[in-house]
C-alpha positions, 0 to 999 in steps of 0.5 A: 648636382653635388652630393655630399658623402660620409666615410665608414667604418675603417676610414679612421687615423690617429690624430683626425682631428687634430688639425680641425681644433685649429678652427674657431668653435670647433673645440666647444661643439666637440666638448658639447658632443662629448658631454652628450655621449659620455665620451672623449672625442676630443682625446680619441681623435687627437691622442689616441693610439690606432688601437684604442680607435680601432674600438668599435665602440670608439670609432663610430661615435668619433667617424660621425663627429668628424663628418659632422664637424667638417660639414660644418666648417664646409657649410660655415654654419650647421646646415638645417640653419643654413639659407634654402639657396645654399641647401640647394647646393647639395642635391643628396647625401649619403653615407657608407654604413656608419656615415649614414648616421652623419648623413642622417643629421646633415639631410636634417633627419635627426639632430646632430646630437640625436645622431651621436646618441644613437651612434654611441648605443649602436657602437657600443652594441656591435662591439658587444656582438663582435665580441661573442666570436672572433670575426672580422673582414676583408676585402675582396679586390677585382675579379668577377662579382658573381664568381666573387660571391659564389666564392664567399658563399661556398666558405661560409662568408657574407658580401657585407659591403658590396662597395662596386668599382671592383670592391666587395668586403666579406665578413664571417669568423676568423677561420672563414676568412684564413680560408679566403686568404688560402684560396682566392677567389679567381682573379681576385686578391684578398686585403684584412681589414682593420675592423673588430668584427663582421659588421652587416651580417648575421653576426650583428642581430644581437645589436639590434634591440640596443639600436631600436631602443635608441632610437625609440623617442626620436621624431625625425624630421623630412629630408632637406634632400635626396637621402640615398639608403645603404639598404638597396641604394634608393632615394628614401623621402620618409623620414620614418623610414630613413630611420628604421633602415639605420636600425635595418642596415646594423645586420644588413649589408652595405649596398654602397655600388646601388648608392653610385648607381642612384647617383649616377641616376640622378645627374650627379657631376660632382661628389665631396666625401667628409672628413677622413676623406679618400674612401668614397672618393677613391671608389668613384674615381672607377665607379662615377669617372665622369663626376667631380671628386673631393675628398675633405682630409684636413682644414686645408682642402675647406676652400676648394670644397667650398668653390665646388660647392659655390658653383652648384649653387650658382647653378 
């Protein structure tokens, strides 16, 4: 079973995207979805410093065109049109936090277009939220998981992502987390991470109203799928529910660690992450050692991709 992936916040470069307009019809899809969302994709993912891109209200809409187009290109075609014995290829998608919104769209729950609205209102929201107080994230790298958490939960902080393969993310004010920097937890080192705010905590209630209302007219569709949920690593078959755990998992956090071990569950021997690859794919060479990895970086990495891909279908 080959499960297909998208990245998360944090994951974005200057220049992304840069090699993909290369491609016949890229351009013109990134024009149509910029349009619909008032935003420069275009620009943001080919021009634009690492600052401006670091923009909360920037980086989701521009993570979510970026899975998307790549999938795109991976399945030659937008995958709801593609035939059954090909959709059969993927038997699950997921995504890390924001990347749920792409996956969302890939498993046919919400329409490309759909997705990239609501990522733009939920982007815009949370940057809103961050910016009430300093805060932020890091991430928590080795040491004991519950020694790591009663660690975070003495200084205040939250396990926003709870990533597995050693991996936790803490998020909390600029203060909580100077204190995480002073005093590790044991055996443990401490990274920052290059995000504008604690994302799925507390911190981000106030986005949720904007979220609900974006997704107030949508209908969304059933699953093409497996749909496997942030919110506590299940499959999700409803897609309802697949929708109100978007809204949910803005303050809730990430439970990437219960996804690989849904995965794992599931007989899954192979996993591709989509454009700007590496992440998910560097959390399962520990998590899921046993299972095929490839993570999509650039046009160049589309044929392997697409053998890996092609031998699921076959099988």
């Amino acid at each position: 079973m080959l499960v297909l992936v998208a990245p998360g916040q944090g994951a974005q470069k200057p220049g992304l995207l840069t090699p993909w307009l290369e491609l016949p019809g890229a351009a013109d899809r990134l024009a149509q979805w910029s349009a619909a969302i008032d935003l420069d994709l275009v620009h943001y993912g080919t021009e634009a410093d690492a600052d401006a891109i670091r923009d909360t209200a920037v980086a989701q809409p521009l993570l979510v065109a970026t899975a998307l187009l790549s999938a795109y290109e991976l399945l030659e075609g937008e995958p709801t049109e593609q035939a059954p014995g090909k959709a059969a290829g993927i038997g699950a998608f997921a995504g890390h936090s924001v990347g749920e919104l792409a996956a969302a769209a890939l498993a046919g729950v919400l329409t490309p277009v759909e997705a990239l609205r609501v990522v733009r209102a939920r982007g815009t929201a949370m940057a809103e939220a961050a910016a009430v107080s300093e805060t932020g994230m890091s991430a928590v790298l080795g040491g004991d998981p519950e020694t790591v958490t009663a660690h975070l939960d003495k200084l205040g902080l939250t396990p926003a992502n709870m990533n597995g393969a050693g991996q936790i993310v803490a998020a909390g004010t600029a203060e909580q987390l100077a204190a995480l920097a002073e005093n590790n937890p044991e055996r443990a080192r401490v990274r920052p991470l290059q995000v504008a705010g604690a994302f799925h905590t507390d911190h981000m209630a106030s986005a949720l109203p904007a979220v609900e209302a974006a997704v107030g007219d949508i209908t969304p569709g059933t699953p093409l799928s497996r749909y496997v949920s942030n919110y506590d690593g299940r499959v999700v078959d409803s897609g309802p529910e697949v929708v109100h755990r978007l809204v949910r998992q803005v303050s809730a956090p990430v439970r990437w660690d219960l996804c690989m071990d849904t995965f794992q569950e599931l007989g899954a021997t192979a996993l591709i992450e989509l454009c700007p690859g590496g992440t998910l794919t560097g959390l399962a060479k520990r998590a899921l050692p046993d299972v095929e990895r490839l993570a999509l970086k650039s046009p160049d990495d589309l044929a392997a991709a697409r053998e890996l891909l092609a031998a699921h279908i076959r099988a």
